[in-house]
N, CA, C and O atoms as a printed pandas DataFrame, in Angstrom:
     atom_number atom_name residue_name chain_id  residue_number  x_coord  y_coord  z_coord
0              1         N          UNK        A               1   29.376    8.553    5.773
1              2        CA          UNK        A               1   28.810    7.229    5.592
2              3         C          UNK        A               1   29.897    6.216    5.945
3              4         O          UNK        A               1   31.051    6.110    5.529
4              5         N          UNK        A               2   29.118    5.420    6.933
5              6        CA          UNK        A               2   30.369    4.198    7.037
6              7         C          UNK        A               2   30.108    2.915    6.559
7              8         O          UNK        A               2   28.988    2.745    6.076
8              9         N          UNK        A               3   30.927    1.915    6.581
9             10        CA          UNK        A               3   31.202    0.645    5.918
10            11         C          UNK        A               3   31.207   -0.375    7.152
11            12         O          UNK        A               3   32.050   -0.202    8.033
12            13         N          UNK        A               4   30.230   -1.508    7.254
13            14        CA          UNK        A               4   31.121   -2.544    8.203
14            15         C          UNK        A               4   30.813   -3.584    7.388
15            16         O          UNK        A               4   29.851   -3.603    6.621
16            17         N          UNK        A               5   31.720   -4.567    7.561
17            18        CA          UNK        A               5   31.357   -6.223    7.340
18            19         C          UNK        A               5   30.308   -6.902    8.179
19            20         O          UNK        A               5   30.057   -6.553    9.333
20            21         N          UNK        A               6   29.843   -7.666    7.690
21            22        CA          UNK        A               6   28.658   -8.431    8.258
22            23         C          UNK        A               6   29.461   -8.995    9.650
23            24         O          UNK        A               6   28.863   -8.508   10.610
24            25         N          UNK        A               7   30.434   -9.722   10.051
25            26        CA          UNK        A               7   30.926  -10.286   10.935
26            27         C          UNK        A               7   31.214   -9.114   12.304
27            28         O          UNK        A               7   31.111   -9.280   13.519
28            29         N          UNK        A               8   31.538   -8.123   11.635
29            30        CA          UNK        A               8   31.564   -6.697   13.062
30            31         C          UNK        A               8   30.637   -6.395   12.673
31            32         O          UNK        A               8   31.250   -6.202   11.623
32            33         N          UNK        A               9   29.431   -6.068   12.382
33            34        CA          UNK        A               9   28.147   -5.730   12.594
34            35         C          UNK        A               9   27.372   -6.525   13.520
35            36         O          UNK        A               9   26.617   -6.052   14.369
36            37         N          UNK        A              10   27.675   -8.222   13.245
37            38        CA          UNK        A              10   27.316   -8.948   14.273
38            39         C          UNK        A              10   27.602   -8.873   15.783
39            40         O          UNK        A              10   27.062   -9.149   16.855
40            41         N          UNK        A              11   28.796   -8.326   15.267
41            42        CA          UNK        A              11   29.605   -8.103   16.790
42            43         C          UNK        A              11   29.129   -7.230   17.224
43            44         O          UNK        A              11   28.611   -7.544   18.296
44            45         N          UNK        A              12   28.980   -6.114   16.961
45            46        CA          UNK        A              12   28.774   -4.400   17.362
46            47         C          UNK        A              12   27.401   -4.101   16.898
47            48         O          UNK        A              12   27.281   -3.140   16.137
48            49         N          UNK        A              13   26.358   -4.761   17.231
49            50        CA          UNK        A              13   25.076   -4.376   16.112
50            51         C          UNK        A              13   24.268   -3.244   17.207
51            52         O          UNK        A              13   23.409   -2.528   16.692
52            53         N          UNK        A              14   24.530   -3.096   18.627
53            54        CA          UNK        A              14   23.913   -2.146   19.059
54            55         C          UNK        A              14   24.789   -0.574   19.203
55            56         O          UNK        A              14   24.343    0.557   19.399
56            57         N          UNK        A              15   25.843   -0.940   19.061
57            58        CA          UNK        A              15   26.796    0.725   18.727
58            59         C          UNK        A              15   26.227    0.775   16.900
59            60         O          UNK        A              15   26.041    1.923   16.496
60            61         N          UNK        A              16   26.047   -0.006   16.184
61            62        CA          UNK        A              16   25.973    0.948   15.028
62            63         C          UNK        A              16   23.767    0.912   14.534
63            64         O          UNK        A              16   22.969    1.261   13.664
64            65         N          UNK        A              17   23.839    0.357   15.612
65            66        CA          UNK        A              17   22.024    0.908   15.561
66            67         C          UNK        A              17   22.258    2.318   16.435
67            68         O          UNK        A              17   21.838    3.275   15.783
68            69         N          UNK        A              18   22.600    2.559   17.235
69            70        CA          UNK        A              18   22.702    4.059   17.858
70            71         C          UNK        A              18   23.450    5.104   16.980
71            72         O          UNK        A              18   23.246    6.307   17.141
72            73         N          UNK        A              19   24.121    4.736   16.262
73            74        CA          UNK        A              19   24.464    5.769   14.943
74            75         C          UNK        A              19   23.437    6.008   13.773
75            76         O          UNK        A              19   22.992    7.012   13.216
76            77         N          UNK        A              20   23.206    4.309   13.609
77            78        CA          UNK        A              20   21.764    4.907   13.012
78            79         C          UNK        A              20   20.535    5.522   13.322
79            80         O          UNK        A              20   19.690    5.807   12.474
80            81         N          UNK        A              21   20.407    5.776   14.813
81            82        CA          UNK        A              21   19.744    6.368   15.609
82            83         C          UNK        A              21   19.544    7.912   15.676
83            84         O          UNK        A              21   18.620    8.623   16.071
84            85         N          UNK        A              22   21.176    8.232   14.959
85            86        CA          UNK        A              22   21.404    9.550   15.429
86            87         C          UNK        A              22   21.569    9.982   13.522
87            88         O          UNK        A              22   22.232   10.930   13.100
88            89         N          UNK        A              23   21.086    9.382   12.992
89            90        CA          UNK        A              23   21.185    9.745   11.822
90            91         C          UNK        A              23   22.259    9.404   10.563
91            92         O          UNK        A              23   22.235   10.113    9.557
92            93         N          UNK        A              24   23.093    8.406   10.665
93            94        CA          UNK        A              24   23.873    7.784   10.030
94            95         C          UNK        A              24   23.227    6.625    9.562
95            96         O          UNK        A              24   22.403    5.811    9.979
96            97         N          UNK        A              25   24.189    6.933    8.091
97            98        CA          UNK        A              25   24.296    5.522    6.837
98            99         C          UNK        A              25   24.694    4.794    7.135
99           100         O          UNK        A              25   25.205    5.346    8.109
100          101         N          UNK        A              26   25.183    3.287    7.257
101          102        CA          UNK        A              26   25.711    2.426    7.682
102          103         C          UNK        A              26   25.725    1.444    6.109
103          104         O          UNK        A              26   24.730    0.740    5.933
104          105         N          UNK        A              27   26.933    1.412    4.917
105          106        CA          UNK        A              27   26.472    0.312    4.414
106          107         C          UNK        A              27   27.389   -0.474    4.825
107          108         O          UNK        A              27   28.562   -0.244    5.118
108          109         N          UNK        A              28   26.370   -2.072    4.835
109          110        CA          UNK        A              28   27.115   -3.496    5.243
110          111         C          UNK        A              28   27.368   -4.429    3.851
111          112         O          UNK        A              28   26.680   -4.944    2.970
112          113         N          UNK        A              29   28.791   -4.316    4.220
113          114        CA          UNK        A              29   29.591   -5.332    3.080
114          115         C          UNK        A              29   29.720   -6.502    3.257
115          116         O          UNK        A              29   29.927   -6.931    4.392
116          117         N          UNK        A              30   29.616   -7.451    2.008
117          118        CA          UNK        A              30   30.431   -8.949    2.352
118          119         C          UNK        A              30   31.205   -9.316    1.741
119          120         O          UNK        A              30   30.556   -9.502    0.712
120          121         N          UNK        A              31   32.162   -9.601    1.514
121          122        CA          UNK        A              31   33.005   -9.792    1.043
122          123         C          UNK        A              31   33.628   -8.880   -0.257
123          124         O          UNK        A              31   33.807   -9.163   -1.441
124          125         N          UNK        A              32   33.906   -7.473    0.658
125          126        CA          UNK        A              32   34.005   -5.932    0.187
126          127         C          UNK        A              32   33.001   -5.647   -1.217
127          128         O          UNK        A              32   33.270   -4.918   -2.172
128          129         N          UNK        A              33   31.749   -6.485   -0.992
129          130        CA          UNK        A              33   30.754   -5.567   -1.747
130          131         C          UNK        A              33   29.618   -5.506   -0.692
131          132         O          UNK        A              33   29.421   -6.248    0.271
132          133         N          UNK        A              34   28.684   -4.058   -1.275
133          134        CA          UNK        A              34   28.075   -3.709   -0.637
134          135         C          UNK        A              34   26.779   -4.420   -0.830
135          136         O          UNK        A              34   26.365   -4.626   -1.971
136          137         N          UNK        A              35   25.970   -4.893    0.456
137          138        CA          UNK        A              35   25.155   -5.714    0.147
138          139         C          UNK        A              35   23.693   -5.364    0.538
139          140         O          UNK        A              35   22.640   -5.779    0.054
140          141         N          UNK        A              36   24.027   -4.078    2.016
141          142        CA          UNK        A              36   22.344   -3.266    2.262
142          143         C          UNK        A              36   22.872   -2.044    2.850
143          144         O          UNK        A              36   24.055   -1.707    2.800
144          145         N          UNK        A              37   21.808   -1.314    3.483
145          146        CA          UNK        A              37   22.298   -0.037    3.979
146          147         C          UNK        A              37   21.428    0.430    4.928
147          148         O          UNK        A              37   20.335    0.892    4.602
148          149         N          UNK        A              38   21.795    0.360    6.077
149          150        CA          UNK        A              38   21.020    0.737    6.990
150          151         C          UNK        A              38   21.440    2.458    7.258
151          152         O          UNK        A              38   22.538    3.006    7.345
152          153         N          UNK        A              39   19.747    3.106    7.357
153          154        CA          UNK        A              39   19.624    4.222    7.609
154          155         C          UNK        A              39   18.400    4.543    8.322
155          156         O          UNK        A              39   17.439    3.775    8.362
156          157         N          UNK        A              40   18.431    5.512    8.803
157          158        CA          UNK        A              40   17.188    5.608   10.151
158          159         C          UNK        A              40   15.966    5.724    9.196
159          160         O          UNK        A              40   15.936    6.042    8.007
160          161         N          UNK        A              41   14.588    5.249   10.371
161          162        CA          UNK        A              41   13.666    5.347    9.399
162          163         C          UNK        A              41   12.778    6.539    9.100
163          164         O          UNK        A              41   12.580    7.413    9.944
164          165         N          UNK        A              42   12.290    6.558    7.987
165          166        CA          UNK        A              42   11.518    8.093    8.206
166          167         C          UNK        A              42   10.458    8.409    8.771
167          168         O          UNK        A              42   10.287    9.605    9.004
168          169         N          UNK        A              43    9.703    7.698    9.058
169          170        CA          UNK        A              43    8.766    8.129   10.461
170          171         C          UNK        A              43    8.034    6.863   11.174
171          172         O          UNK        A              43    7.810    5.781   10.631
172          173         N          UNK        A              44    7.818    7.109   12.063
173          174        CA          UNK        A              44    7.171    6.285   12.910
174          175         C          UNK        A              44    6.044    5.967   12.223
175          176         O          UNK        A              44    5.517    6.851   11.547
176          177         N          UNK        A              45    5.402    4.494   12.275
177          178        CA          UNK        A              45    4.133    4.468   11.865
178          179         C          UNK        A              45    3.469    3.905   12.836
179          180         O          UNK        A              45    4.003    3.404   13.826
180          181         N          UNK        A              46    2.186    3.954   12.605
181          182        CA          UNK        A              46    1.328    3.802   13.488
182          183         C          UNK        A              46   -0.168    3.146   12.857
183          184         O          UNK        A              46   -0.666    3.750   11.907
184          185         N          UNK        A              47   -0.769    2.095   13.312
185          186        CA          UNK        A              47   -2.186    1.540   12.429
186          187         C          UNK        A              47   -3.174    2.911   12.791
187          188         O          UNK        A              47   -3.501    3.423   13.862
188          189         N          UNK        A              48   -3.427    3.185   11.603
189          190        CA          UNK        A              48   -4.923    3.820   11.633
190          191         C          UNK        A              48   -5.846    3.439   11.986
191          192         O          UNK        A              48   -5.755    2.225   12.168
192          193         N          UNK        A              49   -7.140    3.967   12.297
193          194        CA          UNK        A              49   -8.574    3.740   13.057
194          195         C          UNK        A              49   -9.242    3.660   12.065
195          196         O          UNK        A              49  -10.152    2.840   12.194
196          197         N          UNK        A              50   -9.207    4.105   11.200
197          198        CA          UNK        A              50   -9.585    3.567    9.644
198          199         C          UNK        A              50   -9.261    3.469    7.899
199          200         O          UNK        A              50   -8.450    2.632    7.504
200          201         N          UNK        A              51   -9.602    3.917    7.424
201          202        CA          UNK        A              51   -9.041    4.441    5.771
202          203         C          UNK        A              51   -9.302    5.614    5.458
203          204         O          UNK        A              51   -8.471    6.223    4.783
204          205         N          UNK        A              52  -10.465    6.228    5.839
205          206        CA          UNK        A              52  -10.195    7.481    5.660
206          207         C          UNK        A              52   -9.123    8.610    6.369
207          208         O          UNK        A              52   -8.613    9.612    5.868
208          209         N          UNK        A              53   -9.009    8.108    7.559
209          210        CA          UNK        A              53   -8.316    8.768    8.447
210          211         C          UNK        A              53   -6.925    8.684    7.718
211          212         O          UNK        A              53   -6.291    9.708    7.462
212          213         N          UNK        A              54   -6.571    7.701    7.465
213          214        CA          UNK        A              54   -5.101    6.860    7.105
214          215         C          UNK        A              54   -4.689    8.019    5.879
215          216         O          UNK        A              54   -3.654    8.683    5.946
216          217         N          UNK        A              55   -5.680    8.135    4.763
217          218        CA          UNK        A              55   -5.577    8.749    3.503
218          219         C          UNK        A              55   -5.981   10.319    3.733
219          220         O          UNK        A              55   -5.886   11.206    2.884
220          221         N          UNK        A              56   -6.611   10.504    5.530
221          222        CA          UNK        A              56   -6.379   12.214    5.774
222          223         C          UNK        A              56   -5.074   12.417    6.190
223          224         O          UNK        A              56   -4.701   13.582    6.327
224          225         N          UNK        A              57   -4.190   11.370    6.452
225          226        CA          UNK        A              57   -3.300   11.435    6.911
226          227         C          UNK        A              57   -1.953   11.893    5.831
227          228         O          UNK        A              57   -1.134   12.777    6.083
228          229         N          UNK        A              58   -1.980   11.253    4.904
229          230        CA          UNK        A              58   -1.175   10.620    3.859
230          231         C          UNK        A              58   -1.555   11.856    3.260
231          232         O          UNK        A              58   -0.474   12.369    2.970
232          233         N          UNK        A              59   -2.604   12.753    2.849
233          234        CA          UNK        A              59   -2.957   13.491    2.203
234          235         C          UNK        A              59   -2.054   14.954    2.778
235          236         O          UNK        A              59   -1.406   15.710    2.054
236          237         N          UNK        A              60   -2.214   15.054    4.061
237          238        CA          UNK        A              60   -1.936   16.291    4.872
238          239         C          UNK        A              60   -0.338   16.162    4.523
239          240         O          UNK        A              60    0.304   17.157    4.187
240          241         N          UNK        A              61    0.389   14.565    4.651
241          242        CA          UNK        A              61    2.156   14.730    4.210
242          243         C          UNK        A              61    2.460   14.884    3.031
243          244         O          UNK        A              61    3.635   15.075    2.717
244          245         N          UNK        A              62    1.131   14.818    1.812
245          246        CA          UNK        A              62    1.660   14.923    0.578
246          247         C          UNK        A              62    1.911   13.546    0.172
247          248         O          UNK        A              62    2.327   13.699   -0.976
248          249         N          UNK        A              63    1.913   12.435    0.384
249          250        CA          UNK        A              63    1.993   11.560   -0.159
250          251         C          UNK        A              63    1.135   11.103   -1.148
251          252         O          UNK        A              63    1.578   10.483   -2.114
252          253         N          UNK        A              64   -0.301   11.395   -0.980
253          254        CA          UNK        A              64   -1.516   11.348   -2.052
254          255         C          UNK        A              64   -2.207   12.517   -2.703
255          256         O          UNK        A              64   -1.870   13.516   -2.069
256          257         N          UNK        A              65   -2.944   12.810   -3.589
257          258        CA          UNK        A              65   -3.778   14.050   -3.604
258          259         C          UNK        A              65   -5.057   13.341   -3.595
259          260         O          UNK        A              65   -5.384   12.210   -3.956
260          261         N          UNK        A              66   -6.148   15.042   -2.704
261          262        CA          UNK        A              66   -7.223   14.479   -2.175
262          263         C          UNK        A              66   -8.077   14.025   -4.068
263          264         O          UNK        A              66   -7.219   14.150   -4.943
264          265         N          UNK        A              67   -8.892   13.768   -4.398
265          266        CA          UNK        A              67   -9.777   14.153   -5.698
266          267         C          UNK        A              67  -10.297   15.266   -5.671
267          268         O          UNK        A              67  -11.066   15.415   -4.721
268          269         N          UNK        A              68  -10.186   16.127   -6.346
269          270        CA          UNK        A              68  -10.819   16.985   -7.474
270          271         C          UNK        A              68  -12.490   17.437   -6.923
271          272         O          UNK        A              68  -12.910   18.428   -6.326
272          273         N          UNK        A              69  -13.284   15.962   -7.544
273          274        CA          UNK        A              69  -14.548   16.114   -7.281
274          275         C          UNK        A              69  -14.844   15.082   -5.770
275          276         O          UNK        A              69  -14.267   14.000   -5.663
276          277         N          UNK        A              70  -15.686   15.530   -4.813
277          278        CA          UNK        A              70  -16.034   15.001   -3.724
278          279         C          UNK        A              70  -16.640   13.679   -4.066
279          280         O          UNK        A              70  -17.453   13.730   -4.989
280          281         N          UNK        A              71  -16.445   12.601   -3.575
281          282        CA          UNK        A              71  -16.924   11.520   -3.750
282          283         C          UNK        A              71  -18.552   11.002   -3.695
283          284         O          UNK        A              71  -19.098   10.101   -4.332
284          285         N          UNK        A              72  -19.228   12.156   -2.438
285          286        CA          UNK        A              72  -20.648   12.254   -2.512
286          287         C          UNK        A              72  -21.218   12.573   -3.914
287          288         O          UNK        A              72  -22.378   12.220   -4.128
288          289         N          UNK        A              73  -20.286   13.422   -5.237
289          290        CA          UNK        A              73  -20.858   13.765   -6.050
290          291         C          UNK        A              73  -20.818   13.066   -7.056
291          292         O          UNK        A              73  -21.561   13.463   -7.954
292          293         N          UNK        A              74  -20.204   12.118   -7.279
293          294        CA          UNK        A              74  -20.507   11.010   -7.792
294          295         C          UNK        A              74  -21.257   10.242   -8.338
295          296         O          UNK        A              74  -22.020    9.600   -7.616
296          297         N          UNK        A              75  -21.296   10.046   -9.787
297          298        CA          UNK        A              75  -22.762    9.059   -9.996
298          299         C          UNK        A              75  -22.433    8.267  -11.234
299          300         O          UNK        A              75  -21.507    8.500  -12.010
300          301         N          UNK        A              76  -23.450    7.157  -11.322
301          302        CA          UNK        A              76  -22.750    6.392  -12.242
302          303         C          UNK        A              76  -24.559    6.500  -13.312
303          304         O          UNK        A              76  -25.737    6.655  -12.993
304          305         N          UNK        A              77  -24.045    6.370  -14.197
305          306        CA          UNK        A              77  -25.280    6.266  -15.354
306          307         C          UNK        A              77  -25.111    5.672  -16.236
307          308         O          UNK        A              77  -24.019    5.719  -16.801
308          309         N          UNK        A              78  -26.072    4.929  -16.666
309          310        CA          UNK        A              78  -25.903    4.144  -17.369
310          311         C          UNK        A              78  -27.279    3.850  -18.551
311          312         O          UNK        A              78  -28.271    3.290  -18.084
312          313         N          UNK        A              79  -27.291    4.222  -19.975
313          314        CA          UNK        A              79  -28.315    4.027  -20.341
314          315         C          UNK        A              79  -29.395    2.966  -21.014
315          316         O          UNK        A              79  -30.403    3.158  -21.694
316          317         N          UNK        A              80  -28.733    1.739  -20.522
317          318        CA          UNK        A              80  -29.323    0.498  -20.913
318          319         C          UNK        A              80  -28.511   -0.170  -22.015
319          320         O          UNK        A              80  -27.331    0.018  -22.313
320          321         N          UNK        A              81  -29.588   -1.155  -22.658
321          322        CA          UNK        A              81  -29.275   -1.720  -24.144
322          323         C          UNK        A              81  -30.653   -1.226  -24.807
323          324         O          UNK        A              81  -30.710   -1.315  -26.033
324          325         N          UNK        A              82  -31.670   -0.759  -24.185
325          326        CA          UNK        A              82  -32.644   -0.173  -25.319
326          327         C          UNK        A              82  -33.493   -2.003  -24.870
327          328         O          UNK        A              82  -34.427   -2.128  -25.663
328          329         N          UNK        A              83  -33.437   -2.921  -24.193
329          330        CA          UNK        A              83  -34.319   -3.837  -24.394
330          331         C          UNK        A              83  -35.274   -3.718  -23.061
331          332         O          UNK        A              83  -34.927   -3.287  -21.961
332          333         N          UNK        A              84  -36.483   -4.179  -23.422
333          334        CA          UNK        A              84  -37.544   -3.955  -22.496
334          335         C          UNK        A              84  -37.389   -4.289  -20.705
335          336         O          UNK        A              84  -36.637   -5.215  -20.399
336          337         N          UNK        A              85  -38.004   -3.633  -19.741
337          338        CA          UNK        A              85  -38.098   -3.962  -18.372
338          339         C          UNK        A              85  -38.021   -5.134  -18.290
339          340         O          UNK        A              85  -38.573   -5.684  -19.243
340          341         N          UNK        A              86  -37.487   -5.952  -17.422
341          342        CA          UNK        A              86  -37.360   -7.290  -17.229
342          343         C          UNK        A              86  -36.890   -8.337  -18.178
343          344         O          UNK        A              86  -37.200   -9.523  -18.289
344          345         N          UNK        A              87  -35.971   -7.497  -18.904
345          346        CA          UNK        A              87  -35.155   -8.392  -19.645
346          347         C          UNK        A              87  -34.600   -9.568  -19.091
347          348         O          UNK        A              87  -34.791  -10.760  -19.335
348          349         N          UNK        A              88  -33.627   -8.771  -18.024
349          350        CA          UNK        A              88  -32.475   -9.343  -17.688
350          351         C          UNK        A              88  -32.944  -10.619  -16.495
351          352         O          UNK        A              88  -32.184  -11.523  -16.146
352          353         N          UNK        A              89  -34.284  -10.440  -16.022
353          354        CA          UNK        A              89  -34.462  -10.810  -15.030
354          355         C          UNK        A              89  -34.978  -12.244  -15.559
355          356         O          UNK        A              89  -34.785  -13.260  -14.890
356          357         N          UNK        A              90  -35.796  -12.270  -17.077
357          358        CA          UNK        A              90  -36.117  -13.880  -17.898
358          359         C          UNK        A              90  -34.948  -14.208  -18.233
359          360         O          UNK        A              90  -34.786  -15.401  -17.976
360          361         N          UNK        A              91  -34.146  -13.796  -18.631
361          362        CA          UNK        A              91  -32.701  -14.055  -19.007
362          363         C          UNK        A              91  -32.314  -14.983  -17.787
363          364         O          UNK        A              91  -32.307  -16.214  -17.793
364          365         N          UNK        A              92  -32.026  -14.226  -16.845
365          366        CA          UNK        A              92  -31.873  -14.869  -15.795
366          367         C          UNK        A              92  -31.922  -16.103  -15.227
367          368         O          UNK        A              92  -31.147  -16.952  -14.786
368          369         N          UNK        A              93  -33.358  -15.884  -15.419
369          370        CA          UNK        A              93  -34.199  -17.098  -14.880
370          371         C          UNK        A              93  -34.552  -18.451  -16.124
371          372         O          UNK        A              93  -35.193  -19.496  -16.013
372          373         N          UNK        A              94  -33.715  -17.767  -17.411
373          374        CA          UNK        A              94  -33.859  -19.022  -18.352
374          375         C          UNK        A              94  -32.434  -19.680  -17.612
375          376         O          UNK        A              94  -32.367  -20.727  -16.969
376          377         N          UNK        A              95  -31.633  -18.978  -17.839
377          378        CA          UNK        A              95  -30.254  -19.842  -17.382
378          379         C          UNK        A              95  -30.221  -20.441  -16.133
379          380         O          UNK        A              95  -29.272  -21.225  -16.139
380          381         N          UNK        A              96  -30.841  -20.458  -14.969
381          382        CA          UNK        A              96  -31.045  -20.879  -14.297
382          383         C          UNK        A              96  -31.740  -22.134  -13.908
383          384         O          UNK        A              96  -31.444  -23.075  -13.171
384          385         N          UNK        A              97  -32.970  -21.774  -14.799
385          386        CA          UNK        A              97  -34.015  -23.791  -15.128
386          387         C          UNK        A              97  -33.204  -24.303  -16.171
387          388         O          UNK        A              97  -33.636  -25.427  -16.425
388          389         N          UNK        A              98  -32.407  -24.078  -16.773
389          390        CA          UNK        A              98  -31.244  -25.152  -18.078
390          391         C          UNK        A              98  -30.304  -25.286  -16.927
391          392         O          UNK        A              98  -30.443  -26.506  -16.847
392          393         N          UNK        A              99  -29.463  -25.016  -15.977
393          394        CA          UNK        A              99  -28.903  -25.557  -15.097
394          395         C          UNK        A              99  -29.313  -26.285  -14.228
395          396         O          UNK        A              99  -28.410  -26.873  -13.632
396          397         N          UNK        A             100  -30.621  -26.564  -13.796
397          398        CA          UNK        A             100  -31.368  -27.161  -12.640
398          399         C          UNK        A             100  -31.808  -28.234  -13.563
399          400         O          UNK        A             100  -32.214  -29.214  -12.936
400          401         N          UNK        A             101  -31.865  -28.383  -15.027
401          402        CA          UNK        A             101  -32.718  -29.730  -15.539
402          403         C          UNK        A             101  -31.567  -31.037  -15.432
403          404         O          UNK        A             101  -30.404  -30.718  -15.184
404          405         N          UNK        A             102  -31.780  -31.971  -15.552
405          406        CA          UNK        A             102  -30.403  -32.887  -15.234
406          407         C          UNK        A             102  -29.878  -33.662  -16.912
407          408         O          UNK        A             102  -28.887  -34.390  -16.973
């Protein structure tokens, strides 16, 4: 691992991008503390064609796990409040004519 100052980094910034190229640490000091660290990156990225693809992607490097249960199987239920058909819909429509009266 090497050390430069910000002022020879400025100077030399394409000899020590080709070290970082080849797989070297580089930390940059300022005023003999260390202030970042350049190191190569870990992979190329690239925009996905969509989200699933992105998260087949991410899945296959291990970065995510797929779920358990398939998402088609899925369901949501819900068993009311126990109050009659068209509750919600006079409800509704009361709050709606008390906003429209002036």
């Amino acid at each position: 691992m090497k050390a430069v100052g910000v002022k020879a980094l400025k100077a030399r910034l394409s000899e020590y991008l080709r070290m970082v190229k080849s797989g070297e640490v580089i930390l940059v000091t300022e005023r003999d503390e260390v202030v970042a660290e350049l190191r190569p990156a870990r992979r190329q990225l690239r925009p996905a064609d969509d989200v699933e693809e992105a998260l087949e992607a991410m899945a296959d490097r291990g970065e995510v796990t797929r779920a358990a249960v398939p998402k088609a199987g899925w369901t949501f239920r819900c068993r009311g409040l126990g109050l009659p058909p068209g509750t919600a819909l006079k409800l509704l429509d009361a709050v709606r004519a008390d906003r429209d009266e002036p």
